[in-house]
Backbone as a printed PyTorch tensor [residue, N CA C, xyz], in Angstrom:
tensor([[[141.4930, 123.2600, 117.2200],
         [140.8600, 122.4000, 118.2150],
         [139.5950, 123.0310, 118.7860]],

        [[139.5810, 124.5810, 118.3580],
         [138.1120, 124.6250, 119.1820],
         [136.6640, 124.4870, 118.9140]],

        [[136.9420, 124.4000, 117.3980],
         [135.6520, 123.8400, 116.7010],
         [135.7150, 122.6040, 117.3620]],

        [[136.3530, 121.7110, 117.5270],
         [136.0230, 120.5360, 118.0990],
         [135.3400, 120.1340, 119.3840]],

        [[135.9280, 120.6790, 120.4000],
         [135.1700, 121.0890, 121.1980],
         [133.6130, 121.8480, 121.5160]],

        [[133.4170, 122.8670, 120.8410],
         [131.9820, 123.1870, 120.4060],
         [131.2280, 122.7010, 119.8600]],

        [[132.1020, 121.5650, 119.1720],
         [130.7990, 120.1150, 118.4700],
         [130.6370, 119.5530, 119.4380]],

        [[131.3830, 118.6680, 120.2700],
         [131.3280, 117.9980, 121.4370],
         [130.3880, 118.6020, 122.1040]],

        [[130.5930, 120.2570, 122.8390],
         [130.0630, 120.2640, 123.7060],
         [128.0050, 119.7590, 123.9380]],

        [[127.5820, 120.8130, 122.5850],
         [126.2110, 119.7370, 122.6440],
         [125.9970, 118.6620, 122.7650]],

        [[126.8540, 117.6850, 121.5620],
         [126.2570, 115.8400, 122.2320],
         [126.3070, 115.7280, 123.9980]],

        [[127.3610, 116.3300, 124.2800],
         [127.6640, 115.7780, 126.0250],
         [126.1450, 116.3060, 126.7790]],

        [[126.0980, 117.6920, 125.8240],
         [124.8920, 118.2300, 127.1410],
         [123.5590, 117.5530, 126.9530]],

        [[123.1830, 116.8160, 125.4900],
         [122.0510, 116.1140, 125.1710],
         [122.3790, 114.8510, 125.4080]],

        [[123.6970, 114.4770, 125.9700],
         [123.6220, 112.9220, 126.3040],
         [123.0020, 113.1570, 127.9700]],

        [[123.6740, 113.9550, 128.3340],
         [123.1070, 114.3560, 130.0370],
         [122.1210, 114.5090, 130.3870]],

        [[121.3560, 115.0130, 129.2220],
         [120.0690, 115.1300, 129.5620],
         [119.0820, 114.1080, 128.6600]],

        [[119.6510, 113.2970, 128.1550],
         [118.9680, 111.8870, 128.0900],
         [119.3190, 110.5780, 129.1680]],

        [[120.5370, 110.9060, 129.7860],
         [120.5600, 110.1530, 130.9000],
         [119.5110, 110.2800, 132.1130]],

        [[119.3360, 112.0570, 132.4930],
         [118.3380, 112.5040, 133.1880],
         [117.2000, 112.0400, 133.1780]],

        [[116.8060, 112.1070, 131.6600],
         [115.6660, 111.2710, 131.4490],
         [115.0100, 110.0800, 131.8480]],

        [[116.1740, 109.0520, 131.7590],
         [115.8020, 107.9500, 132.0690],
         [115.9820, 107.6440, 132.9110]],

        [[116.8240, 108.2440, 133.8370],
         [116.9050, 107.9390, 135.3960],
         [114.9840, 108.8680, 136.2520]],

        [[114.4640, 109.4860, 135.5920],
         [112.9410, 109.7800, 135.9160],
         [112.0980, 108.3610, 135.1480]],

        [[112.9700, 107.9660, 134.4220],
         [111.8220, 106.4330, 134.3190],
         [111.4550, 105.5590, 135.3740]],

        [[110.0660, 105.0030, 135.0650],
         [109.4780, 104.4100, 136.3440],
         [110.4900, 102.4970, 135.9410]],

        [[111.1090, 101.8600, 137.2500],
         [111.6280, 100.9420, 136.9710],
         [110.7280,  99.7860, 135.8650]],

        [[111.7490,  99.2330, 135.3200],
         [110.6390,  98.0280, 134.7820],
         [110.8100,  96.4050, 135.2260]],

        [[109.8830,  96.1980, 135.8610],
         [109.9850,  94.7610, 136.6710],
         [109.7960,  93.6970, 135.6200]],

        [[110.8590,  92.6420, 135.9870],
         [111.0520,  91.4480, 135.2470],
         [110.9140,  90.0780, 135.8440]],

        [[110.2030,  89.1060, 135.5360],
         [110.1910,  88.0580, 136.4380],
         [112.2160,  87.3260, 136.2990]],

        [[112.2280,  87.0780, 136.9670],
         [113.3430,  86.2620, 137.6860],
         [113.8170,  85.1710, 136.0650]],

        [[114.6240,  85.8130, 135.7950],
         [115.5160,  84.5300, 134.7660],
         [115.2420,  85.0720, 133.3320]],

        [[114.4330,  86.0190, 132.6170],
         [113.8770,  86.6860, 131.8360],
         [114.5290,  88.0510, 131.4600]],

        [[115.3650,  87.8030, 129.8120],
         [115.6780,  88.9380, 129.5400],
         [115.2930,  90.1520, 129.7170]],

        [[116.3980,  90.8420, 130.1810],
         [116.0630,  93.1770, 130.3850],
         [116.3260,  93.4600, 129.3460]],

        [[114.9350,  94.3660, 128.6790],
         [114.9910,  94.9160, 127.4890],
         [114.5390,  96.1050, 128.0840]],

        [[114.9400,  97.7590, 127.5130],
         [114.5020,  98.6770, 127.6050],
         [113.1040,  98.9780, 126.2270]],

        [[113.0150,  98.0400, 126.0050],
         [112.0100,  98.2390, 125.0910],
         [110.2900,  98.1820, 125.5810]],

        [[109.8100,  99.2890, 125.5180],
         [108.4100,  99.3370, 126.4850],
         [107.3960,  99.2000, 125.3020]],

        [[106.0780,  98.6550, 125.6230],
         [104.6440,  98.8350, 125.1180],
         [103.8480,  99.1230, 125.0800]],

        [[102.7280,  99.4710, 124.7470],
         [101.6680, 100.2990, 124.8950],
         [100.8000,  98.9570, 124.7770]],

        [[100.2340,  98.8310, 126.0700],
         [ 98.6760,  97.6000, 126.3580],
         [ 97.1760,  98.8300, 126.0790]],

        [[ 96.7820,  98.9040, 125.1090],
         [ 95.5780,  99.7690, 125.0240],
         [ 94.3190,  99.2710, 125.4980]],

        [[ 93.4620,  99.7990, 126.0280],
         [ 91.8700,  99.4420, 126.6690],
         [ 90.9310,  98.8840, 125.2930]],

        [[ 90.4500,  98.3760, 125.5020],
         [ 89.3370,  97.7190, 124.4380],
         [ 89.2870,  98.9030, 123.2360]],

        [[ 88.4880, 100.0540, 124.0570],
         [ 87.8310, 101.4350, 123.4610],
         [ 89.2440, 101.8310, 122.5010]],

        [[ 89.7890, 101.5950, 122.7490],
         [ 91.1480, 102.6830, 122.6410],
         [ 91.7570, 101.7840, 121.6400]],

        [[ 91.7020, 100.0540, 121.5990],
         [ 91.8700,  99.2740, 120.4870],
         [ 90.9150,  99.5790, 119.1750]],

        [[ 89.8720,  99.1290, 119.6160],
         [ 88.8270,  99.7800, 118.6290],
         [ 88.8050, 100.6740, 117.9660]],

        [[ 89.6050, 102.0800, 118.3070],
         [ 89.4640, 103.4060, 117.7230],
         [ 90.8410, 103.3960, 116.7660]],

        [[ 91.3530, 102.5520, 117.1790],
         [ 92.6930, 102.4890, 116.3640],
         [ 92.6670, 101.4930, 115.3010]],

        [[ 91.8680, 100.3760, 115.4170],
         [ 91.5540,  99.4840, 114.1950],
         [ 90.3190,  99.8390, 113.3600]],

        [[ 89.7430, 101.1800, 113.8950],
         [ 89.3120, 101.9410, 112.3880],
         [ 88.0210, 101.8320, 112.8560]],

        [[ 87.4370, 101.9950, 114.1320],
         [ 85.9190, 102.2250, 114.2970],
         [ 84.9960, 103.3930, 113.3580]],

        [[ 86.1590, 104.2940, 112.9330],
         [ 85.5860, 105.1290, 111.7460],
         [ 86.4070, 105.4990, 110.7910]],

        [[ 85.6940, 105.9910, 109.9540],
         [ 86.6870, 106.1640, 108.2430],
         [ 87.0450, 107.0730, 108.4290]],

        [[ 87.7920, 107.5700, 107.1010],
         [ 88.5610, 108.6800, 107.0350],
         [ 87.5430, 109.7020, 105.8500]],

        [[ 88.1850, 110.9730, 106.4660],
         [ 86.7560, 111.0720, 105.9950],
         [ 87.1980, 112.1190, 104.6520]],

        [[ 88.3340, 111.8600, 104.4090],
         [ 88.6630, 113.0810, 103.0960],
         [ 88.4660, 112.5300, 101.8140]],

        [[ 88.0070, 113.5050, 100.9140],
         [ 87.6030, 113.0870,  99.3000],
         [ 88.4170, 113.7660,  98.4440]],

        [[ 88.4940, 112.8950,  97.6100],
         [ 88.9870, 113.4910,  96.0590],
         [ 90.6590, 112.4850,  96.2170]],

        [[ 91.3260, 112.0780,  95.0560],
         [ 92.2390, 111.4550,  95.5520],
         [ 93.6070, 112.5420,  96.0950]],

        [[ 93.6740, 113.4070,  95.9280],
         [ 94.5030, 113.6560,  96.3610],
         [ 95.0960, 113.8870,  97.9380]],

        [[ 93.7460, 114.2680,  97.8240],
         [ 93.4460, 114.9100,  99.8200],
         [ 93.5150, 113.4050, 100.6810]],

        [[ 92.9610, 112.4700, 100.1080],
         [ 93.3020, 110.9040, 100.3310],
         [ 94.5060, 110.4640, 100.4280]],

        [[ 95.5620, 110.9530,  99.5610],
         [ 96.9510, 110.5220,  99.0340],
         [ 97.6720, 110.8790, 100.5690]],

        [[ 97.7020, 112.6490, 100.7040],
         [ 97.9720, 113.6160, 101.8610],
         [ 97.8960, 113.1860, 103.0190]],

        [[ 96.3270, 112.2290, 103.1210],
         [ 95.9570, 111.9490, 104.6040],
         [ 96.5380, 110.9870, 104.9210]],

        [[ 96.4730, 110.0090, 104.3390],
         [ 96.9590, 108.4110, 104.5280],
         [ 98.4950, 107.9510, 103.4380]],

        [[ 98.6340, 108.0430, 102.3570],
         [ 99.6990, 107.4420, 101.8530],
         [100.7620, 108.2830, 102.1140]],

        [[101.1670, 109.4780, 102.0850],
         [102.5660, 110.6940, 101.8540],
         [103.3490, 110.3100, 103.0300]],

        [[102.9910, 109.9380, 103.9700],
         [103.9800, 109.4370, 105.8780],
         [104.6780, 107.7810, 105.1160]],

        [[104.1770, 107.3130, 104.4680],
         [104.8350, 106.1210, 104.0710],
         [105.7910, 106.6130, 102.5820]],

        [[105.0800, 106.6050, 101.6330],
         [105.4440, 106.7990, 100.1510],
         [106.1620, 108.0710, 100.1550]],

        [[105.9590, 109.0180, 100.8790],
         [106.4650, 110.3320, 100.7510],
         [105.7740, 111.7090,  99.6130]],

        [[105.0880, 112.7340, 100.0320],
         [104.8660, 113.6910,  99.2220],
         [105.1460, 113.6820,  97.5970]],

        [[106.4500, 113.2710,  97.5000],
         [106.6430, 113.6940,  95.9660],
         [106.7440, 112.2120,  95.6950]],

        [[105.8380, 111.1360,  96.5700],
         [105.5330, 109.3950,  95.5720],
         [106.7890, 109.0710,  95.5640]],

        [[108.6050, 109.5100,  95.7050],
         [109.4350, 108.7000,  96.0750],
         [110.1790, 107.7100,  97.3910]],

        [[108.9690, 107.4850,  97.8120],
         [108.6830, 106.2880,  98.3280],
         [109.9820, 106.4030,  99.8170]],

        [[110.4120, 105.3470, 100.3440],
         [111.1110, 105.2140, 102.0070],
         [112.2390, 104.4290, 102.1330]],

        [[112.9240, 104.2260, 103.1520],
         [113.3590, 103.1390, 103.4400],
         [113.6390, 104.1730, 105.1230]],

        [[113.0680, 103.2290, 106.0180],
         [113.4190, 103.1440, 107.6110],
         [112.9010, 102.2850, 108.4420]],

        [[111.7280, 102.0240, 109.3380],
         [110.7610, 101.2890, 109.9960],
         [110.6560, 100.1350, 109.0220]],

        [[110.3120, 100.0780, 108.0100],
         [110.1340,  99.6430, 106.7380],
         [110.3040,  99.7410, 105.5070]],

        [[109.8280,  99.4450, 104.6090],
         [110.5510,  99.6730, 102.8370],
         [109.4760,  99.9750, 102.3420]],

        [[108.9330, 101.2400, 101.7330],
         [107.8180, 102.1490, 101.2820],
         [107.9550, 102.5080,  99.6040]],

        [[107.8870, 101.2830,  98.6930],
         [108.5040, 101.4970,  97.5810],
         [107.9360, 102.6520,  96.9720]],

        [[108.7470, 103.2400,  95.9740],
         [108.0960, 104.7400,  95.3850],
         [107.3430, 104.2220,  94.1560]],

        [[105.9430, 105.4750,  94.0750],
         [105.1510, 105.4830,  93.4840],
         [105.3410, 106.1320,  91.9520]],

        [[106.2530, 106.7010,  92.2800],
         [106.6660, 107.5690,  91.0780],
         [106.8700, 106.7630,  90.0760]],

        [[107.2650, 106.9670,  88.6990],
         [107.7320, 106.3610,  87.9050],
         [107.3480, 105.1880,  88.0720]],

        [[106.3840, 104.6180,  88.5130],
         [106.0200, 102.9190,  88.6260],
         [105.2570, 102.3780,  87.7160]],

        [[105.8280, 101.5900,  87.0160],
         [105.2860, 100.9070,  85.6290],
         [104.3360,  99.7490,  86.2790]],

        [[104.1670,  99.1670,  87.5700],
         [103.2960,  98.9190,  88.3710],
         [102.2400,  99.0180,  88.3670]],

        [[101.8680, 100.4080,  88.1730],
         [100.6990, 101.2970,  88.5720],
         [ 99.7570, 101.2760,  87.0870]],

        [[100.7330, 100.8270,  86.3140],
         [ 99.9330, 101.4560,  84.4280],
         [ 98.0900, 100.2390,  84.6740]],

        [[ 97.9210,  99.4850,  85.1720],
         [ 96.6310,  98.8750,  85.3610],
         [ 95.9930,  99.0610,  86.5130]],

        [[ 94.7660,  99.7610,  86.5640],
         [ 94.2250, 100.1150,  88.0570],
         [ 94.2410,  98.7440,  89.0970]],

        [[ 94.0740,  97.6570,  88.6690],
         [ 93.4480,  96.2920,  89.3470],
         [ 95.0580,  96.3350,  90.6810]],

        [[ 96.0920,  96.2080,  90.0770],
         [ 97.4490,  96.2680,  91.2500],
         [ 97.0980,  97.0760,  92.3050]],

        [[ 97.4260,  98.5360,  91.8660],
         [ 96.9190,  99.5030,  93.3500],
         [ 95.4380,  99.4840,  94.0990]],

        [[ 94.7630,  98.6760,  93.1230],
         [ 93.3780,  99.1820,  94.0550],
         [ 93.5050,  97.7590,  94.9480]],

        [[ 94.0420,  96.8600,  94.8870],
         [ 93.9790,  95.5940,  95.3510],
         [ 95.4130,  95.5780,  96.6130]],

        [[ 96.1630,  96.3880,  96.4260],
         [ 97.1420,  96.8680,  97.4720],
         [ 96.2240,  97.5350,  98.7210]],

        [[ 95.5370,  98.8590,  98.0660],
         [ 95.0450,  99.9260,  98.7800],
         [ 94.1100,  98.7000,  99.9940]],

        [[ 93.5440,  97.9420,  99.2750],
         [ 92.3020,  97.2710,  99.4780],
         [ 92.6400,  96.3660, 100.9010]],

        [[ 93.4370,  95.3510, 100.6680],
         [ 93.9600,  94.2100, 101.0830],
         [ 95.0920,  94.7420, 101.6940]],

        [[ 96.4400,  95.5690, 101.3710],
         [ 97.9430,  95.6560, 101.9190],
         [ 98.1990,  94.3720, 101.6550]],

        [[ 99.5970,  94.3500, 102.1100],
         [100.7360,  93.5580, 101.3930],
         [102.0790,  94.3300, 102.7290]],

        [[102.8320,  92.8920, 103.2900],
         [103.7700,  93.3660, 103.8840],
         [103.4960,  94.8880, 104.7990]],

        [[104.3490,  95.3710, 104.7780],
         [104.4070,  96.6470, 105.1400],
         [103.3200,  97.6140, 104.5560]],

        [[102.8540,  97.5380, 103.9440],
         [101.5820,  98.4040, 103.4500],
         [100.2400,  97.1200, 104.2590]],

        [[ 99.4740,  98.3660, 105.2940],
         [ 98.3780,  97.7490, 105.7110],
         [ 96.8960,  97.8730, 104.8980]],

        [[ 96.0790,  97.1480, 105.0730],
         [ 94.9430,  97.2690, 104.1980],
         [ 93.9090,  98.1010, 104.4300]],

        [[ 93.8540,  99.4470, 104.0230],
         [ 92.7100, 100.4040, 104.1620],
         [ 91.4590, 100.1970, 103.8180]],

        [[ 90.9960,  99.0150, 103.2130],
         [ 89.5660,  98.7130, 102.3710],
         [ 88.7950,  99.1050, 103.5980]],

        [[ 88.7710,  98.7870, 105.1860],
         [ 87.7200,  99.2620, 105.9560],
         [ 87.5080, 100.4370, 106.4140]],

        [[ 88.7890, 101.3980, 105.7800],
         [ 88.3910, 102.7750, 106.0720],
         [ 88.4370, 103.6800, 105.2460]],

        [[ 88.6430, 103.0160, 103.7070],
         [ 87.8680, 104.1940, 102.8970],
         [ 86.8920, 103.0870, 101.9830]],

        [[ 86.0920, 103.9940, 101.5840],
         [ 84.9240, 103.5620, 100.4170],
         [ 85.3670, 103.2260,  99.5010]],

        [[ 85.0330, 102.5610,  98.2160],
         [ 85.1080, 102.3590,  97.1950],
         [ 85.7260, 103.4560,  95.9190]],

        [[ 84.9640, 105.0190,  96.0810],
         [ 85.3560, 106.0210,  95.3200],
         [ 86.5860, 106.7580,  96.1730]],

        [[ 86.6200, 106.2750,  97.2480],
         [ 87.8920, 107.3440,  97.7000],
         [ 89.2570, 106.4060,  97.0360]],

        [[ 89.0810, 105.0110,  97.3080],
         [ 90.0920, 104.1010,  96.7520],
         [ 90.4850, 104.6800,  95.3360]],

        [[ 89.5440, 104.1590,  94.6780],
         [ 89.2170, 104.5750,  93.0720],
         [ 89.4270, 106.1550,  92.5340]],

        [[ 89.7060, 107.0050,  94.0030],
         [ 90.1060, 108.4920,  93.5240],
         [ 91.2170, 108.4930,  93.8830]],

        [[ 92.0050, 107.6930,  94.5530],
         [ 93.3190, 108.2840,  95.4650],
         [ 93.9870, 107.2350,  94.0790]],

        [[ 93.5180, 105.8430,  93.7800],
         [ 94.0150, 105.0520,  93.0430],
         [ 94.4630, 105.8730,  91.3700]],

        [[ 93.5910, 106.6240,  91.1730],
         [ 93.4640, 107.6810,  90.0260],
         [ 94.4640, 108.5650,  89.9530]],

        [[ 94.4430, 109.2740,  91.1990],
         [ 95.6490, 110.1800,  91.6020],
         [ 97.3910, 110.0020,  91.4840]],

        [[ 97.5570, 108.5260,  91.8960],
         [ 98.4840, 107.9200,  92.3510],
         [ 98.8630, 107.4490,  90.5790]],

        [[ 98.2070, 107.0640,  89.9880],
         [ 98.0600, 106.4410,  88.5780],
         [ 98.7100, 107.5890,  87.7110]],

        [[ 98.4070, 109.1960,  87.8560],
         [ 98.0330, 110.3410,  86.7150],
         [ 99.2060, 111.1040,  87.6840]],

        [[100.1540, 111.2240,  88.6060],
         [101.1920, 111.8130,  89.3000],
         [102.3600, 111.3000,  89.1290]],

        [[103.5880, 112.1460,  89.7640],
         [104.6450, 111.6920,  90.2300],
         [105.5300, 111.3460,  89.5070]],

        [[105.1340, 111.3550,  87.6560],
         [105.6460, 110.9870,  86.4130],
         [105.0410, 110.1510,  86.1560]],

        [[103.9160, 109.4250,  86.5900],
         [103.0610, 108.6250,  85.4220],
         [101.6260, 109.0700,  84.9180]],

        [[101.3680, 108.1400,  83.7540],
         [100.7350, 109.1800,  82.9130],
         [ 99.8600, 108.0040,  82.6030]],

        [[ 99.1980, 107.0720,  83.6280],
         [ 98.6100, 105.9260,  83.2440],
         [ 97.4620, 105.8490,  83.0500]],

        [[ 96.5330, 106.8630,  84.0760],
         [ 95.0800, 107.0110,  83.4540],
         [ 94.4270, 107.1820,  82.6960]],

        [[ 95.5280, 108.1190,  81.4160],
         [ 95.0260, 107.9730,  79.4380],
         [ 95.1150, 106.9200,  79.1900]],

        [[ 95.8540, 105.5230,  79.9440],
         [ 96.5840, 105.1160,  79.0090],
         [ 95.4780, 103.8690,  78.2740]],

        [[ 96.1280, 102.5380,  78.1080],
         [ 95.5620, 101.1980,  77.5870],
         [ 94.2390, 101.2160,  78.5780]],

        [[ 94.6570, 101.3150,  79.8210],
         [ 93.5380, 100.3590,  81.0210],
         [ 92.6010, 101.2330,  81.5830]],

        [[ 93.3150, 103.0770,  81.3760],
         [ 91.8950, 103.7810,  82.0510],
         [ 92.0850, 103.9250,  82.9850]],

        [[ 90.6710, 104.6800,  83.4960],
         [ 90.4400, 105.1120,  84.8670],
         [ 90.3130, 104.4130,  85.5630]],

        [[ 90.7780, 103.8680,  87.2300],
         [ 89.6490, 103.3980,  88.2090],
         [ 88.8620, 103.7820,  88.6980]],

        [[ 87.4410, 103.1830,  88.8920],
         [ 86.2870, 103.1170,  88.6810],
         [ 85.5160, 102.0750,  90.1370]],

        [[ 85.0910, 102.6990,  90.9340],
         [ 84.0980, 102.2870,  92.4210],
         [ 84.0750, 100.8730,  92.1220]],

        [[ 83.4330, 100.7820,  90.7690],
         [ 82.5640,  99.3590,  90.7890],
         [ 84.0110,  98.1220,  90.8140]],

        [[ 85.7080,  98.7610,  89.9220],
         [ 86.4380,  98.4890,  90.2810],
         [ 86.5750,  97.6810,  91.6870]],

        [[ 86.5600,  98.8560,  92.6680],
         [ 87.1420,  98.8470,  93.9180],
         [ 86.2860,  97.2850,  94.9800]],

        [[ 85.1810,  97.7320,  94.3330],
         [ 84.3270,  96.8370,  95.0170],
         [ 84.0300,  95.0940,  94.3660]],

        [[ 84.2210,  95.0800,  93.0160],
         [ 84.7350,  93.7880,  92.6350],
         [ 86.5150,  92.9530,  93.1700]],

        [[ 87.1650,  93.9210,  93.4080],
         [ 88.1670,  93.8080,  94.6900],
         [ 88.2680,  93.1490,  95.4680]],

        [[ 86.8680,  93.8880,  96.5560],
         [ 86.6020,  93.1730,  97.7280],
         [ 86.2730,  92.4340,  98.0860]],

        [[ 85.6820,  91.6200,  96.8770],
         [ 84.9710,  90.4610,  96.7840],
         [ 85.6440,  88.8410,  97.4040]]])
């Protein structure tokens, strides 16, 4: 029984001190007749919208360093892909990927749960990360039938 107890005892002391917590929360006022949700939001200032819907690019090159910055928090490092917040299908092994026109038109536009980066990277970062993503992870698509992607690619895309 006393292993049992020594498991216990942490949850109790981290439930206590998540109760603590929220008893230092500031109340949340509800108009009269209107479901209580503990669920809070973030109202951002114009500036502060703006900077978050991409007032500037990203500024890393080559696809991989692209892959690192922006895709690996969704898809995951080793391209086998998610499931939590959302469904982050894996890149790996994706017979998907064997024609550049699919991923660069994902990258471009998004789809569902994947949002559309076309306004914050260029044409060659697409077309390098798209390359990357193509020639990793177990696929071997950039020798293959369809080739490299290619800027002028990215930008007939956007069209």
């Amino acid at each position: 029984m006393n292993p049992i107890k020594t498991t216990i005892l942490p949850f109790a002391l981290l439930a206590a001190g998540m109760a603590t917590a929220q008893e230092n929360l500031p109340p949340v006022e509800v108009p009269e007749g209107e479901p209580v949700s503990e669920f809070r939001t973030f109202d951002p200032t114009e500036e502060e919208f703006e900077n978050f819907r991409g007032a500037g690019n990203i500024p890393h090159e080559g696809g991989e360093a692209v892959y690192n910055a922006v895709c690996s928090g969704c898809h995951m490092p080793d391209g086998q892909g998610a499931v939590g917040a959302g469904e982050y299908p894996a890149l790996a092994d994706n017979e998907l990927l064997a024609a550049p026109g699919y991923p660069i038109y994902m990258v471009v536009h998004g789809q569902a749960a994947m949002p559309p980066f076309g306004s914050l990277l260029d044409d060659q970062q697409i077309a390098d990360v798209v390359n990357y993503v193509r020639s990793h992870f177990g696929n071997d698509f950039v020798e293959g039938e369809f080739g490299e992607a290619a800027p002028e690619d990215v930008a007939a895309t956007r069209e």
